[in-house]
N, C-alpha and C positions, 0 to 999 in steps of 0.2 A: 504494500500500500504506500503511495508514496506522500505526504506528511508536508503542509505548508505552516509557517510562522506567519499571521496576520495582523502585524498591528496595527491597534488603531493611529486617527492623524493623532489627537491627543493622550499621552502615557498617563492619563488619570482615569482614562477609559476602561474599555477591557482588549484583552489579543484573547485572539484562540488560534489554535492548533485544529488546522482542518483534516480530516479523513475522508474519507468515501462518505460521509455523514453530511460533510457542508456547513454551511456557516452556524447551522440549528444549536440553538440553545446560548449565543453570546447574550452576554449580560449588557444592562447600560451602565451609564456611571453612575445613578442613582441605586442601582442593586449591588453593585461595585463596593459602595461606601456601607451599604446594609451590611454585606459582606463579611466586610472587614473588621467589625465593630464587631460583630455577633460570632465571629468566628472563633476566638478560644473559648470560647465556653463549650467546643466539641467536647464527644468522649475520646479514649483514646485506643488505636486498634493497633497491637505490637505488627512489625512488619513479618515478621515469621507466620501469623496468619494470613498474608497475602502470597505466600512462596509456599514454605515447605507441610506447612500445616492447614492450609487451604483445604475444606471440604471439597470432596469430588462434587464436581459439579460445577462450584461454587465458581463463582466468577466476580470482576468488579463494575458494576454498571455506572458509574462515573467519576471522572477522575480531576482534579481542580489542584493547582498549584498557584499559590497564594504568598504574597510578598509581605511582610510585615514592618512599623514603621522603623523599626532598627536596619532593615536592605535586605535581611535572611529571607529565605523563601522557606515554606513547607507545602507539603501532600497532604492535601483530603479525598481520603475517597469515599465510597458509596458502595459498601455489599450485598448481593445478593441473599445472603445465607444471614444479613441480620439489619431486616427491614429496610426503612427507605431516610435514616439517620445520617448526617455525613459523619464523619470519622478523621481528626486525627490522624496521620503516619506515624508510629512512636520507632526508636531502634528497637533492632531484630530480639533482645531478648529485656530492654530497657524500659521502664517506664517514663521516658522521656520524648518528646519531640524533637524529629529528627529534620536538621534546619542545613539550608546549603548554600551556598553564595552566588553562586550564581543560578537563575533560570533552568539554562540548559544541562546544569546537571541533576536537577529534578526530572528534568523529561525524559534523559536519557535514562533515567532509575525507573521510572514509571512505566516506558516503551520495553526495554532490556531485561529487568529485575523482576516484574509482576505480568510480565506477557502482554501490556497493556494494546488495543491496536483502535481501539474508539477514539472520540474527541476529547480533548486533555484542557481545559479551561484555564487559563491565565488571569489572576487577579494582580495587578500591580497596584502597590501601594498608594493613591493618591497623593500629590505632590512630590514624591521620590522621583529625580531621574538621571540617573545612577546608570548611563549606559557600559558599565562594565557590571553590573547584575545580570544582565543578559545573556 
């Protein structure tokens, strides 16, 4: 599947990560900001249950990498096998959030690491623009 970076003109907006899927489901800046605010209050899903200890079956139906106002980016995703909640990425046996500096090496963890091949949602921080986060 070949995988485009679409950002928007303004970096307070949202980018998405196009698939075979298409633009479906970009956010605006006002859900952008909702976002952002509402977002640690996730739970938190260790990444060993998206790899090794993933239920058969089980799969991730969507997947959001989110900038925070420090420049760190993290993974939310959305699983199958435990309702329609986002989640948190914690490390593989840590209960911690697992934070990365730049963009692209979330997506690569997300595409590589968890099988991921759907739409990968970009939330960039409002007023950060940090073009070496990218």
């Amino acid at each position: 599947m070949m995988r485009h970076i679409v950002p928007s003109l303004d970096s307070s907006q949202t980018a998405c990560i196009l698939g075979n899927a298409g633009v479906q489901g970009c956010t605006s800046e006002n859900n952008t900001n909702r976002y952002m605010t509402d977002d640690m209050e996730l739970e938190l899903l260790l990444e060993r249950d998206l790899t090794t200890m993933r239920p058969p079956g089980g799969s991730i139906t969507d997947a959001h990498v989110c900038q925070q106002e420090s420049g760190k980016w993290h993974i939310n995703v959305r699983v199958s096998w435990r309702g329609t909640a986002l989640f948190h990425v914690g490390f593989y046996d840590k209960k911690r959030i697992r934070l990365y500096k730049k963009v692209s090496s979330a997506l690569r963890h997300i595409i590589v690491s968890y099988g991921y091949d759907g739409v990968i949602y970009v939330h960039p921080s409002p007023g950060l623009k940090d073009d070496a986060a990218f």
